[in-house]
Phi, psi and omega in degrees: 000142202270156172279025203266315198280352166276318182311295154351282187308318197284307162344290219247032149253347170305313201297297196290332161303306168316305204263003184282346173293338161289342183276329165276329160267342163304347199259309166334307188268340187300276202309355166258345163318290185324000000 
């Protein structure tokens, strides 16, 4: 694997961690809105 296409992934698995920790506390604070 080229390290290009490795640097990418990891990138773009940082992203997909960020952003589901923001969809949880956004979804977190709705249901404590509620």
């Amino acid at each position: 694997m080229k390290k290009s296409n490795l640097i990418l992934l990891v990138i773009l698995l940082v992203m997909a961690i960020a952003w589901g920790v923001v969809y949880w506390l956004f979804l977190a604070e709705n249901v404590a809105a509620v």
